[in-house]
C-alpha positions in Angstrom: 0.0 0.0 0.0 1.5 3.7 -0.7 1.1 6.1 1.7 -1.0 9.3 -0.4 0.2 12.9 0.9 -1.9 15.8 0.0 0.3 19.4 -1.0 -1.6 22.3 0.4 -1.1 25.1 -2.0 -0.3 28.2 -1.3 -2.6 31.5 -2.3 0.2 33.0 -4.1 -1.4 36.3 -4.6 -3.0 36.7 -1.5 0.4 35.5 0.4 2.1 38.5 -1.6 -0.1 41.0 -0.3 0.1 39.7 3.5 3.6 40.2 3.6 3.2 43.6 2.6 1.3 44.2 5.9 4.3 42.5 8.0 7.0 44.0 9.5 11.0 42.8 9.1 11.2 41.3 11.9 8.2 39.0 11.3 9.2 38.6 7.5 12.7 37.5 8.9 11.4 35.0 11.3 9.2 33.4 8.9 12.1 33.2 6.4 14.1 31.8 9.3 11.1 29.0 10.6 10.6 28.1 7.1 14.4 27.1 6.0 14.7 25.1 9.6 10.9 23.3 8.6 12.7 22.6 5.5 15.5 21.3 6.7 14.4 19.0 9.3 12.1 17.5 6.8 13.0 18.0 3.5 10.0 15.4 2.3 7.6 16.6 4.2 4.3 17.6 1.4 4.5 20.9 2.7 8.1 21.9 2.0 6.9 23.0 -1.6 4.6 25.8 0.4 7.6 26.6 2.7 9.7 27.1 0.3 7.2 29.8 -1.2 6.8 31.7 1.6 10.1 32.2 1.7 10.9 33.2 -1.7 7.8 35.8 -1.1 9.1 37.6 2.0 12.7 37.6 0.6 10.6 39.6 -2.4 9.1 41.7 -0.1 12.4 42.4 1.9 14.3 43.2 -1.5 11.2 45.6 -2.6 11.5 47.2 0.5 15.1 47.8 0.2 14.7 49.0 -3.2 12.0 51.6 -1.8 15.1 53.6 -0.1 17.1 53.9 -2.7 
């Protein structure tokens, strides 16, 4: 018998516009929780939507930066 995992996908627009609404500190943590998740389980079925969340609050960090120049 194989063992069926479900991927829970991510709202890709509406993760976007969250992080807009959350400070560095919280976009850093999340960045931070995710790559540990990630790392401890690499085949876990939600590593796909970690790994998204990251990649969206390092866009939001670099947008921010880009904001100051």
């Amino acid at each position: 018998m194989t063992q069926q995992t479900e991927m829970t996908p991510i709202q890709h627009g509406e993760y976007q516009t969250r992080t807009r609404g959350m400070d560095e500190s919280a976009l850093r943590f999340v960045i931070s929780d995710c790559r540990n998740a990630i790392g401890a389980m690499p085949d876990n079925p939600k590593a796909g939507y970690y790994a998204d969340e990251i990649h969206y609050c390092c866009m939001e960090l670099g947008r921010r930066k880009n904001l100051l120049k």
